[in-house]
N, C-alpha and C positions, 0 to 999 in steps of 0.2 A: 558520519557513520556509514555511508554508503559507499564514500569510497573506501574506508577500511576493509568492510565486505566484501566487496571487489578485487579487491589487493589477495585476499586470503583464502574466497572460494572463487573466483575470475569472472563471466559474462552472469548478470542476474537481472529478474523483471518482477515489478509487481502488481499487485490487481487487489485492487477495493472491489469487495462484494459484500451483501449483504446491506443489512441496517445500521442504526446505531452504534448498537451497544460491540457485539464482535465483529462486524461488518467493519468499526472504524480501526479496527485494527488491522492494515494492509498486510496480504500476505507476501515476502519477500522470498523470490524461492531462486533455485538458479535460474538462467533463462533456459537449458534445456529443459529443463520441466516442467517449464511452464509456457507451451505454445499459448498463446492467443489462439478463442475458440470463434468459430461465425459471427458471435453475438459480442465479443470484447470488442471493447473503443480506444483506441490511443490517444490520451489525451496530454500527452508529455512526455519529458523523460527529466531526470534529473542525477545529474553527475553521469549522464548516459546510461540511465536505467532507465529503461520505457516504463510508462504508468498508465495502466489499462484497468475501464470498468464497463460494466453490463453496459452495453447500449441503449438497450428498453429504461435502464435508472436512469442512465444521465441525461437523456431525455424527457423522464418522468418530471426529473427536479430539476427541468430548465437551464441546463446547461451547469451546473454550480463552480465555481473555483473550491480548489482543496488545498489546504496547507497541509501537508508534510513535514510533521514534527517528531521529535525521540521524546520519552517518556521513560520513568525511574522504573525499574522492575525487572524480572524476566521476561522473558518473549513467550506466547503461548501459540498452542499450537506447531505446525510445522516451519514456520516462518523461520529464517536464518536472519539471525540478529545479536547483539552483544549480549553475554552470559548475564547482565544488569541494565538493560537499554530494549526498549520497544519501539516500533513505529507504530505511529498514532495519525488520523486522519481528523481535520477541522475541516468545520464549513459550517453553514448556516441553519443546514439540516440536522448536523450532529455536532453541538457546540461540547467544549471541554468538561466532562466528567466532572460532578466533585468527588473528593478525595473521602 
């Protein structure tokens, strides 16, 4: 899905903020709009989309690993994503929704 988006809007980056519930849902925006602020973390990239979070969390939660999965629906918020596809955030701290 990432590189689709890539393909169709060109350089983009995303950023887990927040908690759980809207928090796990990354926001995917271009990369100009979304500079990396004092306090964001690079904590990867993926298909060459950097993936950046609060510093003070990721540290809060010990470092966590995040899996980066799509999810059935529309995208909310401003996030650029398929007109039926979301990105969704796992980890240990915010395990998969039920349905």
């Amino acid at each position: 899905m990432l590189r689709r988006l890539v393909l169709k809007h060109g350089p983009l980056a995303l950023l887990r903020s927040g908690g759980c519930r809207d928090g796990s849902l990354p926001l995917c925006l271009l990369a100009s709009d979304l500079a990396p602020g004092p306090s964001d973390l690079l904590v990867g990239e993926i298909a060459g989309v950097p993936f950046h979070i609060d510093a003070d969390q990721f540290h809060r939660w010990g470092a966590p690993k995040f899996l980066l999965d799509v999810a059935n629906g529309a995208p909310e918020g401003f996030s650029l994503e398929l007109p039926d596809a979301h990105f969704v955030t796992l980890s240990p701290y915010c395990p998969a929704q039920a349905a």
